[in-house]
N, C-alpha and C positions, 0 to 999 in steps of 0.2 A: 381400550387397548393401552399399558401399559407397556412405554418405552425403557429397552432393561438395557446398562452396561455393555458395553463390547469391548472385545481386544482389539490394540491399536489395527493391525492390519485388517480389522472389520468394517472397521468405521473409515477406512481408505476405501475398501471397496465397498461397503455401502455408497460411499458420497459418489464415486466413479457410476454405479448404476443407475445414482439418482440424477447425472448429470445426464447422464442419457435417455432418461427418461421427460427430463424439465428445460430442454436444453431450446425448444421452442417458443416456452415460455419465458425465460433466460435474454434469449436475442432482444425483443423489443424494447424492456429498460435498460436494455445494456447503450444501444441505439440509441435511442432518444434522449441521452443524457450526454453521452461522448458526443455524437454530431458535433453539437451546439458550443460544448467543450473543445472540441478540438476547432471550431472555427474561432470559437472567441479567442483560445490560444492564439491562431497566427495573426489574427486583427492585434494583440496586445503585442506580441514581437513588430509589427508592422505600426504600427501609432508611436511606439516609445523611441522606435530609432535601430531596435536591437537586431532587425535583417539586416543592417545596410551594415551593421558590424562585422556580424557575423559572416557577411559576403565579403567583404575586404579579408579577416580573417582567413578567410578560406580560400581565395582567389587571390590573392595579393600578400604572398607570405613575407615578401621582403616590407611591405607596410609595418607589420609588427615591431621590426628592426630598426626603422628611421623614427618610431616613436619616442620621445622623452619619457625615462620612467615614470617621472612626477607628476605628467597628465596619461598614463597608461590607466590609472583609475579611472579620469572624468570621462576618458573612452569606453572606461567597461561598464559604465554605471550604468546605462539605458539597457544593458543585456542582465542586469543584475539586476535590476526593478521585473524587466520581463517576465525572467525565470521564477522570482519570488510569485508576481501575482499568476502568470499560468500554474505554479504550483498548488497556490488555494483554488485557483479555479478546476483542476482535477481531483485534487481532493475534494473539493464539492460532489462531482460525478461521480466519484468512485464512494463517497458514501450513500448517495441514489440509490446506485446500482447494488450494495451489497443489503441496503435495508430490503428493496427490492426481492434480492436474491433469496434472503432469511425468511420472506414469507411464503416465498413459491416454494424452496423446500422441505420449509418446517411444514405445510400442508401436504403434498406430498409424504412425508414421513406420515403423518397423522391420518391419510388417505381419505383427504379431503379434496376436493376441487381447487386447483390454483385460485386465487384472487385476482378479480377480474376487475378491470374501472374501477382501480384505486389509488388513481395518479397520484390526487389530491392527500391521499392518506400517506401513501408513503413519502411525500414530500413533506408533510408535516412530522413524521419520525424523523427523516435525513436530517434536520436542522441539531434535534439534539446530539445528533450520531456523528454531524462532525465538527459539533466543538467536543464533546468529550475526546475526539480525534485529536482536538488541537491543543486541548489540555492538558491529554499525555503524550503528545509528542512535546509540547513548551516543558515538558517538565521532565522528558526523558535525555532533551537536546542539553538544558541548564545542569543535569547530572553530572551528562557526559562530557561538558566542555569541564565542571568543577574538577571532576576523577582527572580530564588529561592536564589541567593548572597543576594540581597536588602531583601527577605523576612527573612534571616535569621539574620541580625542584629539587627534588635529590639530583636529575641529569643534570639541572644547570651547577650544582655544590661542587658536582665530582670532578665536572672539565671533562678530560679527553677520556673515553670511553675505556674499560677494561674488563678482562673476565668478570670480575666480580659484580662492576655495576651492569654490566649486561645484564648478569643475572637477576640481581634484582631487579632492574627496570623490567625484566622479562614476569620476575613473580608480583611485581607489586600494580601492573597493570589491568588484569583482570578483575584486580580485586577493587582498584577504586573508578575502574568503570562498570560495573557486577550491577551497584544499583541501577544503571541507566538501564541497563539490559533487560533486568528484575523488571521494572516497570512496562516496560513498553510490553513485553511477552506477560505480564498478568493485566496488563489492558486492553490486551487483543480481542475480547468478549463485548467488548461494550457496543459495534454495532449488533452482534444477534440480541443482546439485552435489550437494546432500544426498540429495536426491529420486534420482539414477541414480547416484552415485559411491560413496555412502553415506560419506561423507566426516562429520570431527566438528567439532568448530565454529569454532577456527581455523584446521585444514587446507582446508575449505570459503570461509572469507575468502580464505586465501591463491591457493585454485584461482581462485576468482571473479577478483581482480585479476590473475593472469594472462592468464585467460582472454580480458577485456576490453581490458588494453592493447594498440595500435596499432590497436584499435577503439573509440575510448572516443568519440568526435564522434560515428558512424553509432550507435551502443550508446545515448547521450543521446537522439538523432532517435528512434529506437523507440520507447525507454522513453514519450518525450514524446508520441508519435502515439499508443499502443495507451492512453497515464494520455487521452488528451482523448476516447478510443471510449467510456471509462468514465463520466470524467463526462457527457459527451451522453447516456446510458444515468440517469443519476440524475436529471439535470435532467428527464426525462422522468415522472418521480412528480408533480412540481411541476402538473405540466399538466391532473391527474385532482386533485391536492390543493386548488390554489388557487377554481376554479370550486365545487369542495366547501364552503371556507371561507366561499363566499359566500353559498351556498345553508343550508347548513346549522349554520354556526359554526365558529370555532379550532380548539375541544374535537375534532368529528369530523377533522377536515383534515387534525390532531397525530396523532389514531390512526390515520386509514389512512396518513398516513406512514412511521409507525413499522413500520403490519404488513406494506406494502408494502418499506419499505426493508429489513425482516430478509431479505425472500425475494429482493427484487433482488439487496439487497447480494453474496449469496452467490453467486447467476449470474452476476456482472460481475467477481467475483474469479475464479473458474472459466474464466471466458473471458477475463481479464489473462491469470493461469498459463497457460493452453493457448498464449496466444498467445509469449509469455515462453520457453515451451519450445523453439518454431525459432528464437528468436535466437540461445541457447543451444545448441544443435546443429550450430547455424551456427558459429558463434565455433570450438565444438571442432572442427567438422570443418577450420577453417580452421587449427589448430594440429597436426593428428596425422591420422593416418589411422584412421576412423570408420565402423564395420561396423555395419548393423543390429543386431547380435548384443550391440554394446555396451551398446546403450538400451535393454537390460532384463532 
């Protein structure tokens, strides 16, 4: 079977029926990688110091006020170490679950049987999938702090603000932050690349930017449509949390968020990747000729 081309709203709704279709096969790496994630998360906020901040914070507003600026750092630091290493520690899981994701429906597409007792294999893909994660994020992050350094020296030359430098500041900031953008949206490929190509972590950069050029406009439109299904999906915790908070206090509202968001989290990343993977299929079949047999 030969996978051909689709139009953009094709490959929306194909990914939509394949979500429905995979969606049970989907849950269990989704699961099994957040749990463990989202506990090691509160153990790291909890060892480093950064709950008992964060509870002062938030319980104790007038605390922030009787602070000296000059140690408001050495206070912030244990919630700033926190948030950096739960941050690698989710993006560990979330590229799990999307390498995961990439084989249950690239077989699916190819009308193969999902892949079964392959713990071991897809954790040996995850590894390349999230450093070239970190690769092009360290190198999307390094862009985009250069573009806002350069964007701010004309502001600091001119002083107090005017028509004219508005405008400019207004045109010359797309432009020297465009590379960071450019990158990160033609890197977007590299977990399905790793996940079906078995590619290693620069060869998977380099497929990704292939893969996306002279699709990089429609390639952004996705990314952007399937990142806003997400958060409407997260924002929907808030709606069972807030009513709680009211009823019941912070304290409760905090923790079902937290035990709710380990389990969403995982389902919304599972259903990105799923959906991530016919972009990705798309894009290739639109460069080469693409056999069921390939995607998998």
């Amino acid at each position: 079977m030969q996978v051909v081309p689709r139009p953009f709203g094709q490959v929306l709704g194909d990914s939509m029926n394949t979500l429905g279709r995979t969606w049970r096969y989907l849950a269990p790496p989704a699961l099994l990688a957040f749990i463990p994630a989202g506990l090691a998360t509160l153990l790291v906020f909890r060892l480093t110091g950064a709950v008992e901040v964060f509870d002062k914070i938030l319980n104790e507003p007038a605390f922030i006020q009787t602070v000296p600026r000059e140690t408001m750092l050495d206070l912030l630091l244990p919630f700033y170490r926190a948030t950096g290493l739960a941050a690698l520690i989710n993006m560990a899981a979330a590229a799990f679950v999307y390498v995961a994701s990439h084989r249950i429906v690239a077989a699916d597409i190819a009308g193969a049987p999902p892949p079964r007792g392959a713990v071991g294999e897809t954790v040996r893909r995850t590894t390349p999938a999230f450093l070239a994660w970190l690769v092009a994020a360290v190198a999307g992050v390094l862009l985009l702090v250069a573009g806002l350094a350069l964007w701010m020296i004309p502001a600091s030359l001119v002083g107090a603000p005017n028509a004219t430098s508005v405008l400019i500041a207004g045109f010359l900031l797309p432009i020297l932050v465009g590379p960071a953008i450019w990158l990160l949206v033609s890197a977007s490929m590299v977990t399905p690349v790793v996940a079906l190509e078995r590619l290693g972590v620069l060869a998977s950069l380099r497929r990704s930017i292939g893969l996306v050029k002279g699709r990089w406009w429609p390639t952004l439109g996705y990314l952007l449509l399937i990142g806003v299904f997400g958060v409407i999906a997260l924002q929907l915790i808030q709606f069972i949390a807030i009513p709680l908070m009211a009823l019941g206090g912070v304290g409760l509202a905090l923790n079902l968020v937290a035990i709710l968001g380990i389990v969403t989290q995982g389902l919304i990343v599972a259903g990105i990747g799923a959906m991530l993977t016919w972009w990705y299929v798309d894009l290739r079949a639109r460069k080469e000729t693409l056999l069921g047999e390939d995607l998998h």
